[in-house]
Structures are given as structure tokens and as C-alpha cells.
PATOR-407201 format. One record per atom (N, C-alpha, C, O, CB): z, x, y; residue in three letters. Coordinates in pm, whole numbers, plus 32768, in hexadecimal, padded with zeros to 4 digits. Glycine has a CB too. Layout:
% residues N
ZXYALA
...
//
This chain:
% residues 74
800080537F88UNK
800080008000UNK
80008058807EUNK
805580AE8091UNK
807A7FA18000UNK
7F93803A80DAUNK
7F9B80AB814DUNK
7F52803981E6UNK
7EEF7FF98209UNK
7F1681628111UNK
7FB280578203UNK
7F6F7FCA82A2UNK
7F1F800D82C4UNK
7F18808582A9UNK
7FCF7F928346UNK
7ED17FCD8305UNK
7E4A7FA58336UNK
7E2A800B83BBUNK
7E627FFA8427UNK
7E4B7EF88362UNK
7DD8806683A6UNK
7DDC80E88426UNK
7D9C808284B0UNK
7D48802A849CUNK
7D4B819C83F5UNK
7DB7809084F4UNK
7D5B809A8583UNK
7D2E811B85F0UNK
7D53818F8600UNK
7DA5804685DCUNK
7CD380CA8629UNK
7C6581108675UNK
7CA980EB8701UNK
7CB880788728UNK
7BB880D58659UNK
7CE281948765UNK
7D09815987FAUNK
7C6781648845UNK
7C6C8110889FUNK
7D9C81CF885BUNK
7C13818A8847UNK
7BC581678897UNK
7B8980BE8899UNK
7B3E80A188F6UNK
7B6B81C78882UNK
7BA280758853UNK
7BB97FC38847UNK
7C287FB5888BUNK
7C387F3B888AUNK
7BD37F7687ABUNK
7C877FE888CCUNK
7D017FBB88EAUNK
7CC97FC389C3UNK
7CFB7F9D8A2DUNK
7D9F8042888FUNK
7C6E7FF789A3UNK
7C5580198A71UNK
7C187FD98A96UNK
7BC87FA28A4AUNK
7C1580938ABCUNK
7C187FC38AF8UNK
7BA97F538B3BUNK
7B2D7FB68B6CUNK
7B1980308B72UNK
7BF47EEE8BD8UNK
7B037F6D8B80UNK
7A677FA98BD0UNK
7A717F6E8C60UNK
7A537FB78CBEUNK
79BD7F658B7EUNK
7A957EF78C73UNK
7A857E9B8CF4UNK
7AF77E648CFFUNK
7B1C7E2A8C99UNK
7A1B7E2D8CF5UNK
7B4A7E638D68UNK
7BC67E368D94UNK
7B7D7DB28E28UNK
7B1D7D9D8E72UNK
7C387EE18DD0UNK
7BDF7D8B8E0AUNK
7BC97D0E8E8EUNK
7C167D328EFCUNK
7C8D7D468EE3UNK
7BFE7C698E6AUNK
7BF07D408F73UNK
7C5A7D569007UNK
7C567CDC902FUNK
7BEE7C9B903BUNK
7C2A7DC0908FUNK
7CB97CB89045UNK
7CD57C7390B9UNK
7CB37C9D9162UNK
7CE27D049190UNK
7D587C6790A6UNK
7C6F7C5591A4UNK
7C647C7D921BUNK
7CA57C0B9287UNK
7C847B9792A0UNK
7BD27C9F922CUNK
7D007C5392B3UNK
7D537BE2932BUNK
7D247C4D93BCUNK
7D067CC393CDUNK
7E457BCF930DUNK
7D337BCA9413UNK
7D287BB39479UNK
7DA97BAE9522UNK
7DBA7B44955DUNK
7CF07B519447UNK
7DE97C29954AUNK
7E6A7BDF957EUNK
7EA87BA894F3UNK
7EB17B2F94DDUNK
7E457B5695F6UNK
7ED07C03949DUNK
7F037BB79447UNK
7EF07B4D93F3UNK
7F2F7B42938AUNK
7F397BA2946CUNK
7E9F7AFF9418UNK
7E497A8B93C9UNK
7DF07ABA9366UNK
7D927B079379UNK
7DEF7A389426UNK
7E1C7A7992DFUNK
7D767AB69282UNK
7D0C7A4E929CUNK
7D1879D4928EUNK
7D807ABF91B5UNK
7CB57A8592BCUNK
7C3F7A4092F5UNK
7BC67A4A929CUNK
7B637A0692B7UNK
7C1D7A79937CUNK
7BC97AB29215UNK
7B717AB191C1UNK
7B857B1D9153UNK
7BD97B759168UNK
7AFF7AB79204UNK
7B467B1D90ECUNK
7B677B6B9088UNK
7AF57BC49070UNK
7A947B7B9059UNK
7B8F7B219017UNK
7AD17C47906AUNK
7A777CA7900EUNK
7A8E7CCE8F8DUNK
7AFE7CD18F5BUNK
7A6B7D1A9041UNK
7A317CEA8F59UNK
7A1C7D268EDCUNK
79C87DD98F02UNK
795D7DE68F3DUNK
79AC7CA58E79UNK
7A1A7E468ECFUNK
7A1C7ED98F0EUNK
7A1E7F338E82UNK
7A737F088E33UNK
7AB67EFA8F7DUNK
79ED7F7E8E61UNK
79FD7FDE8E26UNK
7A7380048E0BUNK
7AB97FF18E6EUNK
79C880278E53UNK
7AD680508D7AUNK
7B6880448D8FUNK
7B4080FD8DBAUNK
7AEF81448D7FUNK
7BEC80028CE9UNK
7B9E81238E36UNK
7BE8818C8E58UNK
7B7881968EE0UNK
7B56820C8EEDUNK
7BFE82138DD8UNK
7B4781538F2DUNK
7AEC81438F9AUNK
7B2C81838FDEUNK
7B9781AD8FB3UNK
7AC480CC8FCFUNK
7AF681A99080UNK
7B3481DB90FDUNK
7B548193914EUNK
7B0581389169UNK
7AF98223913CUNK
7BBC81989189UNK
7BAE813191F8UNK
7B2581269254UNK
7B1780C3929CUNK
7C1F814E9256UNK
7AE681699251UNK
7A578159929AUNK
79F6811E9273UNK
799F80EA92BAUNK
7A1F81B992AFUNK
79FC812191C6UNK
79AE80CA91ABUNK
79C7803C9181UNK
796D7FEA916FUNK
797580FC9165UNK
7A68801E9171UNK
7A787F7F91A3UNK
7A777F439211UNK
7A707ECC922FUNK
7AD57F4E918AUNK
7A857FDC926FUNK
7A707F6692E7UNK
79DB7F499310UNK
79BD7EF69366UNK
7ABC7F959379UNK
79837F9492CDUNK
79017F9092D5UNK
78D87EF0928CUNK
789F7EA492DAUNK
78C2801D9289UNK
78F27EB99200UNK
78F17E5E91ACUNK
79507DE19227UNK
791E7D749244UNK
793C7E9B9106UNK
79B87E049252UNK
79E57DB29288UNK
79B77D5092E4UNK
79CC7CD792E9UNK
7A267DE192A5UNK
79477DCB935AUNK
790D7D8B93D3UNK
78837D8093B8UNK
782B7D8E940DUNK
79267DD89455UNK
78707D649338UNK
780B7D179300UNK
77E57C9C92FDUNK
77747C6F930FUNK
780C7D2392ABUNK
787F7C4392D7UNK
78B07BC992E1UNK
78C77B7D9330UNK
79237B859381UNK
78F37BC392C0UNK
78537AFA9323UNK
785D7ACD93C2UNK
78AC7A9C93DBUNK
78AA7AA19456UNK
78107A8793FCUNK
79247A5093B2UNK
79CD7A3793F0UNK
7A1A7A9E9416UNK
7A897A8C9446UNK
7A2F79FC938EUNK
79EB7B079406UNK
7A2F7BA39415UNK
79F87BE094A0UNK
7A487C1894EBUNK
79FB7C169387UNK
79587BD594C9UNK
791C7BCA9563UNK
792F7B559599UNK
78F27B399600UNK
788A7BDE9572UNK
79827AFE9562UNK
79787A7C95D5UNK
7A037A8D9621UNK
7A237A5E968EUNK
796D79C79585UNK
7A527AE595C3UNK
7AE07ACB95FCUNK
7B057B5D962BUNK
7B7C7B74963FUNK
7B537A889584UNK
7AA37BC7963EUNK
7A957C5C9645UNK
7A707C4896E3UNK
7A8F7CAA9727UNK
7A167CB095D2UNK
7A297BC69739UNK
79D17C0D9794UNK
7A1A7C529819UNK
79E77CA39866UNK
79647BA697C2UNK
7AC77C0B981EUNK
7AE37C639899UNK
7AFF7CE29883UNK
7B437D1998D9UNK
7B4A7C3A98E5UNK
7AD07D379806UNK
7B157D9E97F6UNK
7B657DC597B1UNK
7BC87D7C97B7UNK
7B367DB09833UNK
7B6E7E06977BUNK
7BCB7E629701UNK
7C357EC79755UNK
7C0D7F2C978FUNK
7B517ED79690UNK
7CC17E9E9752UNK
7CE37F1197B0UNK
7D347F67970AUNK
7D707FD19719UNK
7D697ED79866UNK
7D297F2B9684UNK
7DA77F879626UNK
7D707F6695B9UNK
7D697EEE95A1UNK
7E587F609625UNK
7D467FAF9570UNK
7D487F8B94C8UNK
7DC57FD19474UNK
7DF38043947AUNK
7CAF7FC9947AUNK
7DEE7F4C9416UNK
7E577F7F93B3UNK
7E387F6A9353UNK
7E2D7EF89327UNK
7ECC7F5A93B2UNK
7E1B7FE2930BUNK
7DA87FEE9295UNK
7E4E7FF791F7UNK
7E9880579207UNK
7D1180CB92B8UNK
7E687FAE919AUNK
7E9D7FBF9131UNK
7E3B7FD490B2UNK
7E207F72906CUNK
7EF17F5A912AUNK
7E09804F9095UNK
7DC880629037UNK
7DD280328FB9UNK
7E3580498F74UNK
7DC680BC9036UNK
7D437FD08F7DUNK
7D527F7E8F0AUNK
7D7A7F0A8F08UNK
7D7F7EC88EA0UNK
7D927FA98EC1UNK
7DA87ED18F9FUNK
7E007E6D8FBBUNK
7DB47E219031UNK
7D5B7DCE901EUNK
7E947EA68FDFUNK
7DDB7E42909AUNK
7D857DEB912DUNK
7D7C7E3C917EUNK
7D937EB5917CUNK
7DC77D6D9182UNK
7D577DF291D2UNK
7D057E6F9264UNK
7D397E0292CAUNK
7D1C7D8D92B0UNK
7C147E949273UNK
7D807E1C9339UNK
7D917DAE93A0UNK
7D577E069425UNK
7D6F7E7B9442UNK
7E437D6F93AFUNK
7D037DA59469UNK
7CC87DD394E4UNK
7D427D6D954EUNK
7D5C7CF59549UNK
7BFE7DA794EDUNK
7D757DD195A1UNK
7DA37D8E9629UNK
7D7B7DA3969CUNK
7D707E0C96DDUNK
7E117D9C9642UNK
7D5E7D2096B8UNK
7D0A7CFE9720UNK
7D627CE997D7UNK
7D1E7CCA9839UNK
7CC47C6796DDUNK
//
């Protein structure tokens, strides 16, 4: 009797979901590559047109939690 081996590369994701808030508000969700830059979610981010609708006075802060969300404050 010998349990059953596993495989960790099945155990990782490939694509994680961010949350993207707004002032704190999540205002929409991405789908990102897992271990991205903050540059390139915020790139995926201001892709999203609820993400330029609520972006236009300006970005004065991004708080980027890697793997997690990106909040732009406006």
C-alpha cells in the first residue's frame, strides 16, 4: 500500500484574478499572469473601460498588492 504521489507543478496557477478598486472601491476584476509586475497590471488594468471611466481625473497613487489587487487613487 503506497498513497498516491503528486505533481506540484498542478498545484500553481498560471492566471490569478486582481481585483482592481477604485478610491478603494472594486470597480472590476482582471485576469494577469501569476507573479506579473506592477506595471504590467496596471497596464491590463487601464485597459478596462470602468477602470478609464473612473481614472479620468487622474491617478495621484497606486497600491499595487501583488497576486491580489491594484488600487488606483484618484
Amino acid at each position: 500500500d503506497s498513497w498516491p504521489t503528486f505533481d506540484e507543478a498542478y498545484l500553481v496557477q498560471d492566471t490569478v484574478t486582481i481585483v482592481v478598486q477604485i478610491n478603494g472601491k472594486v470597480r472590476a476584476n482582471i485576469s494577469a499572469p501569476t507573479g506579473s509586475s506592477q506595471d504590467e497590471v496596471e497596464e491590463l488594468a487601464k485597459k478596462d473601460n470602468k477602470v478609464t471611466e473612473h481614472t479620468k481625473p487622474g491617478i495621484k497613487k497606486v497600491i499595487y498588492v501583488p497576486n491580489k489587487l491594484i488600487n488606483f487613487v484618484v
